[in-house]
C-alpha positions as CSV (number, residue, x, y, z in Angstrom):
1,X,42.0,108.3,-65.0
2,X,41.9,107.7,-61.4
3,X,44.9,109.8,-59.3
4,X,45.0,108.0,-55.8
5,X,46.3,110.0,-52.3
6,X,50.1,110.5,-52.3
7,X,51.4,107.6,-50.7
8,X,51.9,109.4,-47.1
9,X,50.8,108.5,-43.4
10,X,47.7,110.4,-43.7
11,X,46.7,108.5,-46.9
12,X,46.9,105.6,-45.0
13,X,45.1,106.5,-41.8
14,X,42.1,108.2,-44.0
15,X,38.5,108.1,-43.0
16,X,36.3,106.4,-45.7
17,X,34.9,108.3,-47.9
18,X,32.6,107.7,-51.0
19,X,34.0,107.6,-54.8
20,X,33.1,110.5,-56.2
21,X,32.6,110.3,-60.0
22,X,33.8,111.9,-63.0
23,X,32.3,114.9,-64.3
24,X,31.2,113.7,-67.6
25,X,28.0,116.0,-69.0
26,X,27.5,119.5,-69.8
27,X,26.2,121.0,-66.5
28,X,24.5,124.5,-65.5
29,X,25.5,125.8,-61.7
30,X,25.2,128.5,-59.6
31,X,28.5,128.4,-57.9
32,X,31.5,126.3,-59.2
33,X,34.4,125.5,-57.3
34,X,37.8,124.7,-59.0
35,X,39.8,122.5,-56.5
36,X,39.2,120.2,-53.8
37,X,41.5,121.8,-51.5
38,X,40.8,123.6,-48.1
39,X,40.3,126.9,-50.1
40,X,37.6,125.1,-52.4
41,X,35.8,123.1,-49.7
42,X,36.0,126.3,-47.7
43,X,34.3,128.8,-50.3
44,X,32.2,125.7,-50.8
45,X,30.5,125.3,-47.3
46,X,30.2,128.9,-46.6
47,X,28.6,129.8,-49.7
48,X,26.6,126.5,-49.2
49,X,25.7,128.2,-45.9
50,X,24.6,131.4,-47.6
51,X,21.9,129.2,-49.5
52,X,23.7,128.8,-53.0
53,X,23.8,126.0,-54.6
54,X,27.4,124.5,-55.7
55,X,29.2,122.3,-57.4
56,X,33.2,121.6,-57.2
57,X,35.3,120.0,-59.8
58,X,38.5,118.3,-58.0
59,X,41.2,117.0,-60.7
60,X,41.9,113.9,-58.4
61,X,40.8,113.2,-55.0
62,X,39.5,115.7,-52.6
63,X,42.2,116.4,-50.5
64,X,45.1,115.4,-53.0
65,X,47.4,118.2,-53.0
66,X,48.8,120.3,-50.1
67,X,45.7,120.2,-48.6
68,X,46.2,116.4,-47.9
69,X,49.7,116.0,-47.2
70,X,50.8,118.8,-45.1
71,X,52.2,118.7,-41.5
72,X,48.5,119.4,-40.4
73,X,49.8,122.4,-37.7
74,X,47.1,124.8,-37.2
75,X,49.3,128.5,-37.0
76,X,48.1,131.9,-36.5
77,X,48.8,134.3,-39.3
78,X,50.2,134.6,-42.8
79,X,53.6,133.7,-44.1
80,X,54.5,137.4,-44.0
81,X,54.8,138.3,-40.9
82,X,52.7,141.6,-39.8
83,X,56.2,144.0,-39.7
84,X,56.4,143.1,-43.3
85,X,53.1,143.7,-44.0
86,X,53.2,146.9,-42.9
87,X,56.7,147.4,-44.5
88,X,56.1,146.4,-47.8
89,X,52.3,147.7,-47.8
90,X,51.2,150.2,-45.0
91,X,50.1,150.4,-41.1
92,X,46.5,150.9,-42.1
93,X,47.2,147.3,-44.5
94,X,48.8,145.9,-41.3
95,X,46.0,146.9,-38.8
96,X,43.6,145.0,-41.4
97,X,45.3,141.7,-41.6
98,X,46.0,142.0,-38.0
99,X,42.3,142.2,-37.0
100,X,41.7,138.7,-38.7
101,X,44.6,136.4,-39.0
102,X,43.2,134.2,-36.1
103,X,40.0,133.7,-38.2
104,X,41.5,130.7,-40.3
105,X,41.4,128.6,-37.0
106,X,38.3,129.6,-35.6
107,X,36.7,128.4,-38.9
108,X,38.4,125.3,-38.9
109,X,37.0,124.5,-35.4
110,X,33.8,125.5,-36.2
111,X,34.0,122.8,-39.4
112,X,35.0,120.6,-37.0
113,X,32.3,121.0,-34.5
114,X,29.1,121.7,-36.2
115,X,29.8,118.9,-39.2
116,X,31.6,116.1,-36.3
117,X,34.7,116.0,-38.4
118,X,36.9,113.6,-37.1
119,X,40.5,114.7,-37.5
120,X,42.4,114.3,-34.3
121,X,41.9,117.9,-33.3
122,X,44.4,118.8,-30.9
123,X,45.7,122.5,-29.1
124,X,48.7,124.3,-28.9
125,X,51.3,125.4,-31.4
126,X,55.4,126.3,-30.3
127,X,57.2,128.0,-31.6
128,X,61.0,127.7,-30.6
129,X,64.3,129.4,-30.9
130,X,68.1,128.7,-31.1
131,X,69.4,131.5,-29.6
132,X,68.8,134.7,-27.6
133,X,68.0,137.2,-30.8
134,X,65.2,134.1,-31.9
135,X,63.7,134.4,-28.2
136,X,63.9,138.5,-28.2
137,X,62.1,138.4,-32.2
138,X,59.5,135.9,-30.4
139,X,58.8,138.7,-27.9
140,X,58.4,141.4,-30.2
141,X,55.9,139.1,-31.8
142,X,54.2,138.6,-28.5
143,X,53.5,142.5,-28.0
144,X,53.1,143.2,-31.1
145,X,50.1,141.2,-31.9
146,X,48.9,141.9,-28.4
147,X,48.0,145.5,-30.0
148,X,45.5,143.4,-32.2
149,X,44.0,141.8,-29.2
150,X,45.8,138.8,-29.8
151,X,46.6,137.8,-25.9
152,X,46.9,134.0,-26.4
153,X,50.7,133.8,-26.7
154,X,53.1,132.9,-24.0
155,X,57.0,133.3,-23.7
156,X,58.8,129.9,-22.8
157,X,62.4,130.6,-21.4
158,X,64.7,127.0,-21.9
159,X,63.6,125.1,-18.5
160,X,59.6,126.2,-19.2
161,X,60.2,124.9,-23.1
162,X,60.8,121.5,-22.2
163,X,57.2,121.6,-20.7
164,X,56.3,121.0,-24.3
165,X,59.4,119.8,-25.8
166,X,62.0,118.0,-24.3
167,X,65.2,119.0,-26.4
168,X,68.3,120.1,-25.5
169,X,68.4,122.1,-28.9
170,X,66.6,125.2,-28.4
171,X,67.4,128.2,-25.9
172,X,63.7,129.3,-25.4
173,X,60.1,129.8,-27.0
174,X,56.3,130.6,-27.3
175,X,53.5,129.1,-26.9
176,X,50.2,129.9,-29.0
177,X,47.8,128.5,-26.8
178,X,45.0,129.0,-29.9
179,X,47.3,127.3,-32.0
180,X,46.8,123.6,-32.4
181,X,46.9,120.6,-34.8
182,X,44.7,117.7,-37.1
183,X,45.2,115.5,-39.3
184,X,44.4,117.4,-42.3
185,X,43.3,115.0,-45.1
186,X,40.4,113.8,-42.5
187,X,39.7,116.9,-41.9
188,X,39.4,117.8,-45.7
189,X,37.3,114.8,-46.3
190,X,35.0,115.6,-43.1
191,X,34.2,119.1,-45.1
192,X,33.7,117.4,-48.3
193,X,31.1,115.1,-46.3
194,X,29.6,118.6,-44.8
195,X,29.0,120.0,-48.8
196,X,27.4,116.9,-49.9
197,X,25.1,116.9,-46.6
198,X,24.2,120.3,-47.4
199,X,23.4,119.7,-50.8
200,X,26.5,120.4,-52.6
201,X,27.6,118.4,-55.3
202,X,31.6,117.2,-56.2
203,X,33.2,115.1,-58.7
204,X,36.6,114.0,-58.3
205,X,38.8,112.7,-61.1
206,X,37.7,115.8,-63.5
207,X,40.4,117.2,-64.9
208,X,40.3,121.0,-66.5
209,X,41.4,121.5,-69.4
210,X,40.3,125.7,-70.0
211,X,38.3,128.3,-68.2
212,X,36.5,131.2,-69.7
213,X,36.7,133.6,-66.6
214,X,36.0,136.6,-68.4
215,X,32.2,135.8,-69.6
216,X,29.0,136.9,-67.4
217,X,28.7,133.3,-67.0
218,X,31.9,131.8,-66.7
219,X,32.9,128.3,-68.2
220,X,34.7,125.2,-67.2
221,X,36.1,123.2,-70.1
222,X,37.2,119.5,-68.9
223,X,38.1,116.5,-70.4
224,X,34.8,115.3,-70.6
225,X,31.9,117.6,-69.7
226,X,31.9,121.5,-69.7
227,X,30.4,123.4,-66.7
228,X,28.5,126.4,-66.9
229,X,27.9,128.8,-64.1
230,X,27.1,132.1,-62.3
231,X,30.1,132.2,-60.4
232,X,33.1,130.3,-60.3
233,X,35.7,130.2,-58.2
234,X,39.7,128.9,-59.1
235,X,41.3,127.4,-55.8
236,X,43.9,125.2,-57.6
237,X,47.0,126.8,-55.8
238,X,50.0,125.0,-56.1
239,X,48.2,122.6,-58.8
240,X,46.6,125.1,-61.0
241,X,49.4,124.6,-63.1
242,X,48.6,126.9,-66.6
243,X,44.8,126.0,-67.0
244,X,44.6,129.8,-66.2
245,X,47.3,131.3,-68.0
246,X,47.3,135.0,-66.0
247,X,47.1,133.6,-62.8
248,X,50.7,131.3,-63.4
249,X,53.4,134.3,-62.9
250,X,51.8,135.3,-59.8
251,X,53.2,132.1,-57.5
252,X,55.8,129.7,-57.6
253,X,55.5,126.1,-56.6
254,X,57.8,124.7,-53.8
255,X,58.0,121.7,-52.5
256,X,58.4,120.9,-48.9
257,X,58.4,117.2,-47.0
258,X,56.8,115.3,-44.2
259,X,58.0,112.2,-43.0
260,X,56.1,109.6,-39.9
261,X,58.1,106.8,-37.7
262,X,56.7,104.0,-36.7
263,X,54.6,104.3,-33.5
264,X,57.0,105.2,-30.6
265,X,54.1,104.1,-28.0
266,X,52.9,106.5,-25.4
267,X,56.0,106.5,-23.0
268,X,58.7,108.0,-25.4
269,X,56.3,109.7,-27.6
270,X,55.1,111.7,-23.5
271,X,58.4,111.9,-23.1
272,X,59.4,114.2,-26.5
273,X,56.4,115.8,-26.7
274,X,54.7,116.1,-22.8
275,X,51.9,118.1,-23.9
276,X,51.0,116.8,-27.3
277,X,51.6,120.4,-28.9
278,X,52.9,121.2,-32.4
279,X,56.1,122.6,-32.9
280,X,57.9,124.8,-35.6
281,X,61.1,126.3,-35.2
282,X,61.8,130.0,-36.6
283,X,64.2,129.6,-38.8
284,X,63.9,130.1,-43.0
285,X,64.3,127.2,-43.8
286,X,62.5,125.7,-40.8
287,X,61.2,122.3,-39.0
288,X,58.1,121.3,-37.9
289,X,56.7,118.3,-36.6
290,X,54.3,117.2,-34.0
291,X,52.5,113.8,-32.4
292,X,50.1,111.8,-34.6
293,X,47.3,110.3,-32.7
294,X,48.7,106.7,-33.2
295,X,52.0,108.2,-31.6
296,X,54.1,108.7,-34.3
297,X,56.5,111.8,-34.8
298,X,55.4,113.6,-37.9
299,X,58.5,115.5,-38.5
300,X,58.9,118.1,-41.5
301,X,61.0,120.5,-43.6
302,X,63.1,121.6,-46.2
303,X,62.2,124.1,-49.4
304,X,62.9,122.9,-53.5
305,X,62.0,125.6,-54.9
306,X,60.2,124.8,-58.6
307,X,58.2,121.8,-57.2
308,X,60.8,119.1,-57.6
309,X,60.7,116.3,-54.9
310,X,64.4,115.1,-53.2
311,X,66.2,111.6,-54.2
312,X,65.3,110.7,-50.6
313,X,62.6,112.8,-48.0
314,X,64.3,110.5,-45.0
315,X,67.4,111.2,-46.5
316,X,67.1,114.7,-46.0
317,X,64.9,115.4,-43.0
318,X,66.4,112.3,-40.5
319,X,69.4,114.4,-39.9
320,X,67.8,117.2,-38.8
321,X,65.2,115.0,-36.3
322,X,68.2,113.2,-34.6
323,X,69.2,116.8,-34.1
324,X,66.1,117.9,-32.0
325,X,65.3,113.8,-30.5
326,X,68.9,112.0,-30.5
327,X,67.1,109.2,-29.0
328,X,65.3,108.8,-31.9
329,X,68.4,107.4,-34.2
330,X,67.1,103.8,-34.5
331,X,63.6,104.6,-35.1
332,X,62.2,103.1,-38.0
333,X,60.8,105.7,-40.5
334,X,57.4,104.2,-42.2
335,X,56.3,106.9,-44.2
336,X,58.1,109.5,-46.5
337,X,56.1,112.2,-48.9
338,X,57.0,115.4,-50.9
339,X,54.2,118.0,-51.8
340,X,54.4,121.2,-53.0
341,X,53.0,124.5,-51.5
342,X,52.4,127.7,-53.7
343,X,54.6,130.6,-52.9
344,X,53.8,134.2,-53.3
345,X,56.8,136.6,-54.0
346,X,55.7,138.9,-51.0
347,X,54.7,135.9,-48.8
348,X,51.4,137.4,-48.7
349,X,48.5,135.1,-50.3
350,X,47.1,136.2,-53.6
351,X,43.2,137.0,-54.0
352,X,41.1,138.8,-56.3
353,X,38.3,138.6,-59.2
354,X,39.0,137.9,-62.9
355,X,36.1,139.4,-65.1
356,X,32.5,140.0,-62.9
357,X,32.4,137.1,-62.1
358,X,35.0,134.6,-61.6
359,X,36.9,134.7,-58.1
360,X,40.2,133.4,-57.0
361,X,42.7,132.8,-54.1
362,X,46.4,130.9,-54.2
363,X,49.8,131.3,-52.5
364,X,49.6,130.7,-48.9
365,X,53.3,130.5,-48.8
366,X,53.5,127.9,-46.5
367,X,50.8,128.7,-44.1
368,X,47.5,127.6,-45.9
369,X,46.0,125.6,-43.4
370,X,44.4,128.6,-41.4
371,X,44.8,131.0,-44.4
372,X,43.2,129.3,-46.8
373,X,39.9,128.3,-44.5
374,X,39.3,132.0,-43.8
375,X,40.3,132.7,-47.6
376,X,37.4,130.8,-48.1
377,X,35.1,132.7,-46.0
378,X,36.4,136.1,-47.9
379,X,35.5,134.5,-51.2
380,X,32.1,133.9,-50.1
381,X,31.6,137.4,-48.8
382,X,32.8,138.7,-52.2
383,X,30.5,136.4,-54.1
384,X,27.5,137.4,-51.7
385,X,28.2,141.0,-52.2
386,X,29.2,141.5,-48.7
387,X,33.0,142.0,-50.1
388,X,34.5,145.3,-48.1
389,X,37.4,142.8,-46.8
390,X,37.2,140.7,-49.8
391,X,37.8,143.7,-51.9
392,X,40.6,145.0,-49.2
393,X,42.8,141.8,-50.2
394,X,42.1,141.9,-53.9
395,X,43.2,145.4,-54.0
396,X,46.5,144.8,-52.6
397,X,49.5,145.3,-55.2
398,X,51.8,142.2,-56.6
399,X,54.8,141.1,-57.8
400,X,56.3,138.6,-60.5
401,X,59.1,136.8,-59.2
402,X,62.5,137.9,-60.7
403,X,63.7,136.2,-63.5
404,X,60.1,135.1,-64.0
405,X,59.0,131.5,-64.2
406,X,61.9,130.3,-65.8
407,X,64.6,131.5,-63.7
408,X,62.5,132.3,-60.6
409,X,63.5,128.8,-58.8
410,X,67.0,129.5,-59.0
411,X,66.5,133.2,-58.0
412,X,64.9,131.9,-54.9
413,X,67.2,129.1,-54.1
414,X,70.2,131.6,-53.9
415,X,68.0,133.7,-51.7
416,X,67.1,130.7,-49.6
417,X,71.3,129.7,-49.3
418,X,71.6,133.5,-47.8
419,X,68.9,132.9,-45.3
420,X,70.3,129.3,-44.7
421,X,73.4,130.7,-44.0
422,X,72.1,133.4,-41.8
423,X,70.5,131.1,-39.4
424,X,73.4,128.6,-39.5
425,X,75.2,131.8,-37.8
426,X,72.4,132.7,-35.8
427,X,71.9,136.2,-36.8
């Protein structure tokens, strides 16, 4: 059965790409890739780059889950900030993920560059505060990532903010001038079209139904075929659902939106947004939004922890855009979507190997648009036996949510009303 794009903006803006058919043989492969996302087409191109040979199974379209519907900001780092990191784990563990978590982007631009992906590749990311404590955490960010030769970042107090944002809402913020934006289901079907160039074969529409990870040769089992391989490797995140039974308790899925307006033409859209930079704000529960390339105001937001989509995305998120653009209350809002994100109880995303020779990597937590790019590069090292960070990541330690998967949603949701309330009082 054929699973079409959510019906979101970027759905409707999408490049043309080919159809893709059904896996519907037995097959032998070298490398097999589970999931059509930006961790799958990632592992998928560098190990293509290596000289393997690979083929990736998608269970819809390439592109169809978070990968394809996300607010397309391009943000340095993990979800976990690196003071957790080094909280929860260790300095040394904090000195590690420091020295790459600006690799995700520099492997997205390189995508974009060497294969001419066209995916309205634009710079900058903000990030922007309410108050004076939000502006005083933002500098603590600044120097401390400056120890991991991170210089790109740049304190905005309120009059140099509205440089980038014109909003009477926030009291100050940063700019990460190696941040940036795309529109991310063009730029997932751009790398699709880079696998296939390089030899790489995909079918879309083929749905798993079991995988044998623990053989030498690890097996796919789908609905109508059944792959065989040297190495396979699961990137079905928030989507994996229970096809791999051991990998379920380790993330939970949440659902965030996106909404787009209707073009605001280039006047009012300059005058929002002067420099065409994305922007997220630092709360918990945060927003994020940003400039499409046809001038629309992709604004996003909101947690539903479990995976369950709202009565009404423009229900929920309009408030909170009048909030930041007041002048935007008669816009008309064209596009609404829901997709859900794969959280990681310690924020920090999930990889490793199951058997000899099956690899995996899930739980971005919200920021897998850099993360799961270089995720994909630290698979391929690990599959190329080149693994000392791959193995560095695997070998960190990880937790169940409490109350498991049945009572982990609501666990989170009262955790999320604390931190809601926390930022409604600005402390």
């Amino acid at each position: 059965m054929t699973q079409p794009h959510a019906p979101s903006y970027y759905a409707a803006s999408a490049n043309a790409a080919p159809q893709r058919p059904a896996l519907e043989t037995d097959v032998q492969a070298d490398v097999c890739v589970v999931g059509g996302g930006f961790s799958g087409l990632s592992a998928a191109l560098h190990c293509l780059q290596q000289g393997r040979s690979v083929l990736l199974l998608e269970g819809a379209k390439i592109g169809w889950g978070a990968s394809g519907r996300n607010g397309g900001q391009i943000v340095n780092g993990l979800n976990a900030s690196l003071e957790r990191i080094e909280a929860k784990f260790n300095k040394e563990t904090a000195n590690f993920v420091g020295s790459l978590v600006c690799e995700g982007a520099s492997v997205i631009r390189d995508f974009v560059h060497e294969y001419s992906i066209d995916c309205d590749l634009k710079e900058k990311n903000v990030f922007v505060g309410f108050n004076k404590k939000h502006l005083q955490e933002l500098e603590a960010k600044q120097a401390l990532w400056r120890t991991h030769g991170m210089d790109d970042h740049e304190i905005l107090d309120r009059d140099a903010l509205q440089a980038y944002v014109k909003s009477d809402l926030y009291y100050g913020g940063m700019v990460d001038h190696s941040g940036g934006h795309i529109h991310p289901l063009n730029l997932a079907l751009g790398e699709a079209a880079a696998i296939e160039s390089l030899g790489g074969v995909i079918h879309e529409n083929t749905h798993v139904k079991s995988i044998d990870a623990d053989a030498n040769n690890p097996s796919v089992t789908t609905e109508k075929g059944r792959v065989t391989c040297n190495t396979l490797v699961i990137c079905g995140n928030a989507y994996l659902g229970k096809s791999v039974p051991v990998l379920a308790p380790r993330v939970m899925p949440v659902s965030t939106q996106v909404m787009a307006t209707e073009p605001l033409g280039e006047e009012l859209a300059h005058s929002l947004l002067p420099n065409d930079a994305c922007i997220e704000d630092v709360r918990y529960i945060l927003d994020y939004y940003r400039l499409s390339a046809d001038k629309r105001l992709l604004f996003g937001g909101g947690t539903i922890y479990g995976g369950k989509d709202p009565s009404s995305v423009e229900a929920k998120l309009r408030p909170n855009m009048e909030k930041v653009f007041p002048e935007l209350k008669d816009v008309k809002v064209e596009y609404a979507w829901s997709g859900n994100f794969a959280l990681s109880y310690s924020r920090v995303p999930q990889l490793g190997r199951l058997g000899n020779n099956t690899f995996f990597a899930m739980g971005y937590s919200g920021h897998g648009v850099t993360g799961s790019h270089l995720f994909g590069r630290l698979l391929s090292e690990g599959i190329a036996g080149n693994g000392a960070r791959f193995e560095r990541f695997a070998a960190l330690p990880w937790r169940k949510f409490p109350g498991g998967q049945r009572f982990g949603p609501a666990y989170s949701t009262v955790g999320s009303w604390w931190y809601g309330f926390r930022d409604a009082i600005g402390v």
